[in-house]
C-alpha positions as a Markdown table, in Angstrom:
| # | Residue | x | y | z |
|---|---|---|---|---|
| 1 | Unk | 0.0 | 0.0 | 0.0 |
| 2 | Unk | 1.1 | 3.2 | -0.9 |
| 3 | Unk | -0.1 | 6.4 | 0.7 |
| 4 | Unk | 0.8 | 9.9 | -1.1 |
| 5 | Unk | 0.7 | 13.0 | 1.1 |
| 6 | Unk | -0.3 | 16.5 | -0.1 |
| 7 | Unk | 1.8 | 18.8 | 2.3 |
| 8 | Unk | 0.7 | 22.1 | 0.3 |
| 9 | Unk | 2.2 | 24.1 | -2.6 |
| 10 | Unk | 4.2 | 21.5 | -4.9 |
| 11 | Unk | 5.9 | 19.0 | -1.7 |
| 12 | Unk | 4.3 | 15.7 | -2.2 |
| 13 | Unk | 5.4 | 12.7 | 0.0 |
| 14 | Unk | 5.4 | 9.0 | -1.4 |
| 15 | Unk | 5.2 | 7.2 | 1.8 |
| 16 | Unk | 5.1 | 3.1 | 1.9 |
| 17 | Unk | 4.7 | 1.8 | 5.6 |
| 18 | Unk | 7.9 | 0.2 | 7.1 |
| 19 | Unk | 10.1 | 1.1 | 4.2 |
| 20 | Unk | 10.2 | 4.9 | 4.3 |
| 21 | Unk | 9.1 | 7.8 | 2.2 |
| 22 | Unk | 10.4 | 9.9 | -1.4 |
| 23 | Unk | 9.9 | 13.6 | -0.8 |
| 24 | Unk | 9.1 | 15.2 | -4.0 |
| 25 | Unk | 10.5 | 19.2 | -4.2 |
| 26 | Unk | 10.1 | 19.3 | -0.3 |
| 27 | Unk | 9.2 | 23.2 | 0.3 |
| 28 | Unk | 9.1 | 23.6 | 4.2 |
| 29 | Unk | 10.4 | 26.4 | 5.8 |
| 30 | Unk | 9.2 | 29.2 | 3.5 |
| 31 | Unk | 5.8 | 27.8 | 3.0 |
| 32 | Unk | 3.4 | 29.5 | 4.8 |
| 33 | Unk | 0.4 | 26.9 | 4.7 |
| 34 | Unk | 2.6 | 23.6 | 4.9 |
| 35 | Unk | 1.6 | 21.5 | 8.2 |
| 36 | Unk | 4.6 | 19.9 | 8.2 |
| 37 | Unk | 8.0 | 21.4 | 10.1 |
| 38 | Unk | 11.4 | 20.3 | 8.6 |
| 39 | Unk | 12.4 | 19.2 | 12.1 |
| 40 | Unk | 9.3 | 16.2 | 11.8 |
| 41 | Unk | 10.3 | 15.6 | 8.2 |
| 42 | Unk | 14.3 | 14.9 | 9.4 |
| 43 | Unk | 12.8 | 12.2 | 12.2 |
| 44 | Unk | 11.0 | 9.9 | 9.1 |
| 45 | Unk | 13.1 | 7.5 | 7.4 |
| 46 | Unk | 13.3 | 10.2 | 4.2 |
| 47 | Unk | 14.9 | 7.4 | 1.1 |
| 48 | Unk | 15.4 | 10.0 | -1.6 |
| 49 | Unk | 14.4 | 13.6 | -2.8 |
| 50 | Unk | 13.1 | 13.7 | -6.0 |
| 51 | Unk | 12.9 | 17.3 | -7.6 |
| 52 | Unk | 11.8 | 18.8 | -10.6 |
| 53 | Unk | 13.8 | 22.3 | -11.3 |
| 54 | Unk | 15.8 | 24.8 | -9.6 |
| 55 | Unk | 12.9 | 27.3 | -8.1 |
| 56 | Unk | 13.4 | 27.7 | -4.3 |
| 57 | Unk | 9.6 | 26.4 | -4.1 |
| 58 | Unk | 10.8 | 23.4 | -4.9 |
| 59 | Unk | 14.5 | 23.1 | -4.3 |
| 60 | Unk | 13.7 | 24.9 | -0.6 |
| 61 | Unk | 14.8 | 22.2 | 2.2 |
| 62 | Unk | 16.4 | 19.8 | 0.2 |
| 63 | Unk | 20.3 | 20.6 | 0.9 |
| 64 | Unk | 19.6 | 20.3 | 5.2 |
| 65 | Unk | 17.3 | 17.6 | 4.7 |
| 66 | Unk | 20.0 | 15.2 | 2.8 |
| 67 | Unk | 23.3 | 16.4 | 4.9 |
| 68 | Unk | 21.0 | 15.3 | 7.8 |
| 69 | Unk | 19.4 | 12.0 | 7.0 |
| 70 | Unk | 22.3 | 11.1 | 3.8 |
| 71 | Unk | 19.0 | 10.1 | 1.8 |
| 72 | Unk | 19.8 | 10.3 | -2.2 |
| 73 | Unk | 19.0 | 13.4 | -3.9 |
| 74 | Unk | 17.5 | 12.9 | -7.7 |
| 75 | Unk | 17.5 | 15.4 | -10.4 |
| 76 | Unk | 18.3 | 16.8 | -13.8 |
| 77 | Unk | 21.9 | 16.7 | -14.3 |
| 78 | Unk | 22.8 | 20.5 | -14.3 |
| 79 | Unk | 20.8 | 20.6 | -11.2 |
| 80 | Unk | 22.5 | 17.3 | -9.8 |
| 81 | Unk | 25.6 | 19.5 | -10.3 |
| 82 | Unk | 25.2 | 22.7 | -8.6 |
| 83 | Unk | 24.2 | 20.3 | -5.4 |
| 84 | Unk | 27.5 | 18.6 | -6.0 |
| 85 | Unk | 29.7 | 21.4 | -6.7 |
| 86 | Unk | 28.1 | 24.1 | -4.8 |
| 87 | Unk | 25.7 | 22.5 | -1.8 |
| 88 | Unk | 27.9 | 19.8 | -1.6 |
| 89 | Unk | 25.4 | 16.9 | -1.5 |
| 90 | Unk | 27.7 | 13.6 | -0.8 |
| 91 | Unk | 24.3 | 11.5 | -2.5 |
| 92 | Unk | 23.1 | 12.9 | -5.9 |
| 93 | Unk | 21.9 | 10.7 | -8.6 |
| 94 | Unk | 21.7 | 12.7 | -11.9 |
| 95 | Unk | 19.5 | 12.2 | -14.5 |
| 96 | Unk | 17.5 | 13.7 | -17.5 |
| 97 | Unk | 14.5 | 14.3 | -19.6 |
| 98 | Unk | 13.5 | 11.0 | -21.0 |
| 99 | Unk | 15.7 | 9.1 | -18.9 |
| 100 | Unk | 14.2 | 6.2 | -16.6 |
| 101 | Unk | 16.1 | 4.7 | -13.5 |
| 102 | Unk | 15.6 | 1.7 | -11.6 |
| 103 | Unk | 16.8 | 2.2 | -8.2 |
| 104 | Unk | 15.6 | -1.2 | -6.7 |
| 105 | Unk | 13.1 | -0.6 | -4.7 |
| 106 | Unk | 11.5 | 2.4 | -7.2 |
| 107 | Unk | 12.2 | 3.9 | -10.3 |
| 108 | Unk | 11.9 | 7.6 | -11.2 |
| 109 | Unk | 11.4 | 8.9 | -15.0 |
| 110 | Unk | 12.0 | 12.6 | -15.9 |
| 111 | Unk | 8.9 | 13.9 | -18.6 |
| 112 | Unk | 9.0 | 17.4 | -20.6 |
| 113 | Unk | 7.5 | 20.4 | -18.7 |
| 114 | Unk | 7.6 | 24.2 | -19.9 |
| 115 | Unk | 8.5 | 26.6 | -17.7 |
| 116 | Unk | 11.5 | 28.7 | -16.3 |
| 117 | Unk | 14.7 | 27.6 | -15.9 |
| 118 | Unk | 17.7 | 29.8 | -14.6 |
| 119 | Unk | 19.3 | 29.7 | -10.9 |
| 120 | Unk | 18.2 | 32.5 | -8.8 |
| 121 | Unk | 22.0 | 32.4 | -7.3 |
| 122 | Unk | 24.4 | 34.7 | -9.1 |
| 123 | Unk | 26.9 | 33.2 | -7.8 |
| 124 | Unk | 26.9 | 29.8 | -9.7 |
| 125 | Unk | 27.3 | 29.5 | -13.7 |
| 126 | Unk | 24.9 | 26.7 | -13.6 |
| 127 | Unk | 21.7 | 26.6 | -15.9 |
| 128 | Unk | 19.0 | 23.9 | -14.9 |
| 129 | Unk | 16.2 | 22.6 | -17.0 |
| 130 | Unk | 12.7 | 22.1 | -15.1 |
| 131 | Unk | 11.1 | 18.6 | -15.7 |
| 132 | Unk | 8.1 | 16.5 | -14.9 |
| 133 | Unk | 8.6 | 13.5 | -12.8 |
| 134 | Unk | 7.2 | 9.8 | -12.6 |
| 135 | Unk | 7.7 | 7.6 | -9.5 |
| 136 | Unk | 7.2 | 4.2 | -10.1 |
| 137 | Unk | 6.7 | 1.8 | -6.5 |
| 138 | Unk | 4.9 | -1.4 | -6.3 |
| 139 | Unk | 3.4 | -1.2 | -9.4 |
| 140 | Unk | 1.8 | 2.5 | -9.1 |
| 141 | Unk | 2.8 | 5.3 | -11.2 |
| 142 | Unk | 2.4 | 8.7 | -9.8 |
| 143 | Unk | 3.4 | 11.7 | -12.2 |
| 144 | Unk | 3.8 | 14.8 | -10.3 |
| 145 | Unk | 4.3 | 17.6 | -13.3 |
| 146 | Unk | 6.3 | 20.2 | -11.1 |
| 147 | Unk | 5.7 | 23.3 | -12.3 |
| 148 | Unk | 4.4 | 23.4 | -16.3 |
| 149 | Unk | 2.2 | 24.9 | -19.0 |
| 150 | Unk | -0.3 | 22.5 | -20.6 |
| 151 | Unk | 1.9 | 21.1 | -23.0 |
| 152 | Unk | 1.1 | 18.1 | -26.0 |
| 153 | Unk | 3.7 | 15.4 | -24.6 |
| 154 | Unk | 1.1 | 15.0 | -22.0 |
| 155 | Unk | -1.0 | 12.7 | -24.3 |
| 156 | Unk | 2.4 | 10.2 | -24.2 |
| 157 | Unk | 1.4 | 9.6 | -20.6 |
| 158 | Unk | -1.9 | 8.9 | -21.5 |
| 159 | Unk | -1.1 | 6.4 | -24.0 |
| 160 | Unk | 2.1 | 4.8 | -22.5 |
| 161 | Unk | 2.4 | 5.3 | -19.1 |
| 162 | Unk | -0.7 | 4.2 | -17.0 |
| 163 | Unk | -1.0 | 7.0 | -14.6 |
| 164 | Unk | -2.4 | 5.6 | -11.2 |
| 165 | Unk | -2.4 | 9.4 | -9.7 |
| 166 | Unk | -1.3 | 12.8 | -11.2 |
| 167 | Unk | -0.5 | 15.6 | -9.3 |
| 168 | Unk | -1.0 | 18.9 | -11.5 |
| 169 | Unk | -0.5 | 22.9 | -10.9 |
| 170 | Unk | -3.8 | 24.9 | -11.2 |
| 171 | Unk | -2.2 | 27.8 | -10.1 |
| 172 | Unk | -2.6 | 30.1 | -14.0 |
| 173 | Unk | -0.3 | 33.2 | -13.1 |
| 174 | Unk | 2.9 | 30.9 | -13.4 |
| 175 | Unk | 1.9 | 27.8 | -14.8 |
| 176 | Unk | -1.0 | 26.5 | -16.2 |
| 177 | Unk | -4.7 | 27.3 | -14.8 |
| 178 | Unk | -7.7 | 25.0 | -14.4 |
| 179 | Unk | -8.9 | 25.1 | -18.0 |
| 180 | Unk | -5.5 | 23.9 | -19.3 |
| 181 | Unk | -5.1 | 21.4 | -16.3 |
| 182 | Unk | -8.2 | 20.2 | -17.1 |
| 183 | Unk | -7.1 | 19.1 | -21.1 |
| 184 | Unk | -3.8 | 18.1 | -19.1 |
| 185 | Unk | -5.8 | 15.8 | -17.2 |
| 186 | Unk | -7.8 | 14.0 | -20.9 |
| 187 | Unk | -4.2 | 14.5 | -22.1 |
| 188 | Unk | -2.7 | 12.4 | -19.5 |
| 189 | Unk | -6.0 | 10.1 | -18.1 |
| 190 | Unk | -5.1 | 9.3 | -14.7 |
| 191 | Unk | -7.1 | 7.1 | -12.5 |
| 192 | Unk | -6.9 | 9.9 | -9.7 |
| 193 | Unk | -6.2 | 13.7 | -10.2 |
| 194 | Unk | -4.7 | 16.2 | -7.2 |
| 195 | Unk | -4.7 | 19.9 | -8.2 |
| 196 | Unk | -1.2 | 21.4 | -6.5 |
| 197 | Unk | 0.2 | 24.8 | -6.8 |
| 198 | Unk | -2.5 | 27.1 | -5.4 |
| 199 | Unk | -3.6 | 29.8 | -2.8 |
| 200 | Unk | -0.1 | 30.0 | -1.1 |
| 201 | Unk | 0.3 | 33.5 | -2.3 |
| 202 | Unk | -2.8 | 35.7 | -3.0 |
| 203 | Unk | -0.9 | 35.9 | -6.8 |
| 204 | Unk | -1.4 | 32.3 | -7.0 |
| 205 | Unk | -4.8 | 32.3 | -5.6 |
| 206 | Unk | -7.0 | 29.6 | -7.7 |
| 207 | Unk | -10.2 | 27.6 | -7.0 |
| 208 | Unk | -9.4 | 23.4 | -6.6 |
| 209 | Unk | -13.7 | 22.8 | -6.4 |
| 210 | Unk | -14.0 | 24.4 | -9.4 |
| 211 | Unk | -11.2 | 22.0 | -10.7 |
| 212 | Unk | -12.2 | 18.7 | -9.2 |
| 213 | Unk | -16.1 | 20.1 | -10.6 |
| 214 | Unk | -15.2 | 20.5 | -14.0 |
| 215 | Unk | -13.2 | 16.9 | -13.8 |
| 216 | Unk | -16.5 | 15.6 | -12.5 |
| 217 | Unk | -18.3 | 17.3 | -15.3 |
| 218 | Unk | -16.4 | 15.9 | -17.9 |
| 219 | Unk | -15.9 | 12.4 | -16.7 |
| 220 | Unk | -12.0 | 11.8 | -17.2 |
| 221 | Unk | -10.9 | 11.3 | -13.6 |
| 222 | Unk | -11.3 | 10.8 | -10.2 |
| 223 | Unk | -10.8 | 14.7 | -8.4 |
| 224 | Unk | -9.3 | 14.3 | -4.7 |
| 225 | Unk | -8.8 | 18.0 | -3.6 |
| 226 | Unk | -6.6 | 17.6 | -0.6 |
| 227 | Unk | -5.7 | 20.1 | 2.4 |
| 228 | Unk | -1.9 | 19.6 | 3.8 |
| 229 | Unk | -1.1 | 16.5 | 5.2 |
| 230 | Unk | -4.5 | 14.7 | 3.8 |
| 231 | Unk | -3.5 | 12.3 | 1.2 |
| 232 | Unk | -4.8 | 9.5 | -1.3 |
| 233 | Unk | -4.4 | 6.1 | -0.8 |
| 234 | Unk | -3.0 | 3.6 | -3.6 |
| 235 | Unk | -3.7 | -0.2 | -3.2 |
């Protein structure tokens, strides 16, 4: 059984009982709605980051998380660099878009997604690309699209990939809004759909009823509209 925990903004947690949990871009200590503090995420049994670009939303926590329980870090390789050379992660596992990796107990897949990509520190000549991501675990695939604009690769995971839950921004003033998540979600056809990336900021402020509604409406997938640390169970 694997349970996947909403713990606001874009910071999803794959969690399996007696085996541990994959943080996906763990944004703690600048999130203003999470219900999570970074000193409870550093007592769990935390087996590996998983994160899809740069933006400190996403990136937030992970260096002090992974110096503090050694878990392994996976991203794009430019990214996988600058917390080499720079943060100076011991456990980085680099990767890239299209790329699949079977790490034993789980595998993770990088997918397309449209959206910003610099380094917000001046400092470092590195230039990250931002990505989609797939975690594969006991036969569940969860596809958490990080931050994106509705893009036409989406259909590939519709036809290929056999999405068991998809986690997908609504948030419109960065990435895409509830019209275009809701062709992401025909695009993609997952069993289960979690709107993400809304309401932390007033700029960001976007309506997940209205979302799950319009899913319901059209018949393509099963809305779960979570508050922070609710999740969805996968058997």
């Amino acid at each position: 059984m694997i349970e996947t925990i909403f713990h606001w903004h874009a910071f999803v947690e794959i969690y399996k009982e007696g085996w541990g949990s994959i943080l996906i871009d763990p944004f703690i200590s600048g999130n203003p709605k999470t219900d999570v503090s970074l000193d409870q995420i550093l007592e769990k049994k935390v087996k590996a980051i998983v994160l899809t670009h740069w933006h400190s939303d996403h990136l937030w926590d992970t260096p002090e998380i992974a110096k503090k329980t050694w878990c392994l870090v996976i991203a794009t390789f430019e990214l996988a660099q600058y917390l080499q050379n720079i943060q100076w992660l011991q456990l980085v596992h680099p990767m890239h878009i299209g790329g699949e990796y079977n790490f034993g107990d789980f595998s993770v897949k990088f997918v397309p997604a449209v959206h910003g990509w610099g380094i917000a520190d001046l400092s470092t000549p590195y230039v990250t690309f931002p990505a989609g991501v797939i975690v594969r675990i006991d036969w569940k695939n969860i596809y958490h699209a990080g931050d994106t604009g509705l893009t036409y690769d989406m259909k590939l995971l519709g036809e290929y990939d056999n999405i068991d839950i998809a986690f997908l921004p609504i948030w419109w003033n960065f990435t895409m809004g509830i019209d275009d998540a809701i062709i992401a979600t025909k695009f993609i056809k997952p069993k289960i759909v979690v709107p993400i990336h809304y309401s932390t900021w007033q700029v960001i402020d976007a309506d997940p009823v209205e979302f799950a509604r319009k899913v319901m409406l059209e018949n393509i997938s099963v809305p779960k509209v979570l508050n922070p640390w609710q999740s969805v169970i996968l058997k």
